[in-house]
Legacy VTK file of the C-alpha trace (Angstrom):
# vtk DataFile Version 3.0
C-alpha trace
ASCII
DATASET POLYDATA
POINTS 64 float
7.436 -28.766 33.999
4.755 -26.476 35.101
1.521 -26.070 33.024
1.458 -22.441 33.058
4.430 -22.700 30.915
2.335 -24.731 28.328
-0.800 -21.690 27.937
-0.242 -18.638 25.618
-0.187 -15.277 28.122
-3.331 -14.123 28.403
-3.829 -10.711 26.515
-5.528 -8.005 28.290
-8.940 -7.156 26.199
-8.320 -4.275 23.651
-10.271 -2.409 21.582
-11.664 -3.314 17.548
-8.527 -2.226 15.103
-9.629 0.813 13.746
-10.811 2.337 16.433
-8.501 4.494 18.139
-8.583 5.562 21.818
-10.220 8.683 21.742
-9.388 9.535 25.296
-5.461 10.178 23.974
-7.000 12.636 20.996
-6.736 15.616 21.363
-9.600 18.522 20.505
-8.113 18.456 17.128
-7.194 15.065 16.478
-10.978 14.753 17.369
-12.292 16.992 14.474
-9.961 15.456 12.230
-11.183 12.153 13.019
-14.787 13.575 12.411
-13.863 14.519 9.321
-12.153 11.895 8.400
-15.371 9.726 9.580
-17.810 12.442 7.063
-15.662 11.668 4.144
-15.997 8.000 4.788
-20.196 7.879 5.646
-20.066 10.234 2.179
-18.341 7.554 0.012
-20.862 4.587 1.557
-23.612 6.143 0.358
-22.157 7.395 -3.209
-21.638 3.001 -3.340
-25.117 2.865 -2.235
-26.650 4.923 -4.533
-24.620 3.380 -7.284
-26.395 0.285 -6.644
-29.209 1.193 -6.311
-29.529 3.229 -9.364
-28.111 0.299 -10.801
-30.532 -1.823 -9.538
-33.501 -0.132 -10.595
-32.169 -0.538 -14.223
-31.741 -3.979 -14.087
-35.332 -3.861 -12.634
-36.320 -1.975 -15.289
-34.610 -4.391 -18.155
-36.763 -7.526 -16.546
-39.644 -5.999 -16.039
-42.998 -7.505 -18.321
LINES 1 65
64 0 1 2 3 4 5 6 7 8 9 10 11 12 13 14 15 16 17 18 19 20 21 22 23 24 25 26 27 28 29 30 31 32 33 34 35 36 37 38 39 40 41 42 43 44 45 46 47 48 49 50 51 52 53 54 55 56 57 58 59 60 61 62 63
């Protein structure tokens, strides 16, 4: 028995899941994905200013 039969095949390196291969896109697959990418960065910060608004009330409750 050989030990190469005993290692896993090596993978070649890919990239992060969710990030597709923009080389393949095209022009407007590209805006799309842009878009896509706005809506996203628009619904962080909606989250961030929830808690944030939230935490200044709970500031606001403890504060002396």
């Amino acid at each position: 028995m050989d030990t190469d039969d005993l290692e896993p095949p090596q993978n070649p390196p890919r990239k992060p899941a969710g990030k597709p291969d923009l080389q393949i896109m095209s022009v407007a697959q590209l805006h799309d994905y842009i878009a896509e990418m706005e809506a996203e960065i628009a619904r962080v910060r909606a989250a961030i200013d929830g808690k944030q608004s939230a935490r200044g009330a709970a500031d606001a409750v403890f504060k002396v």
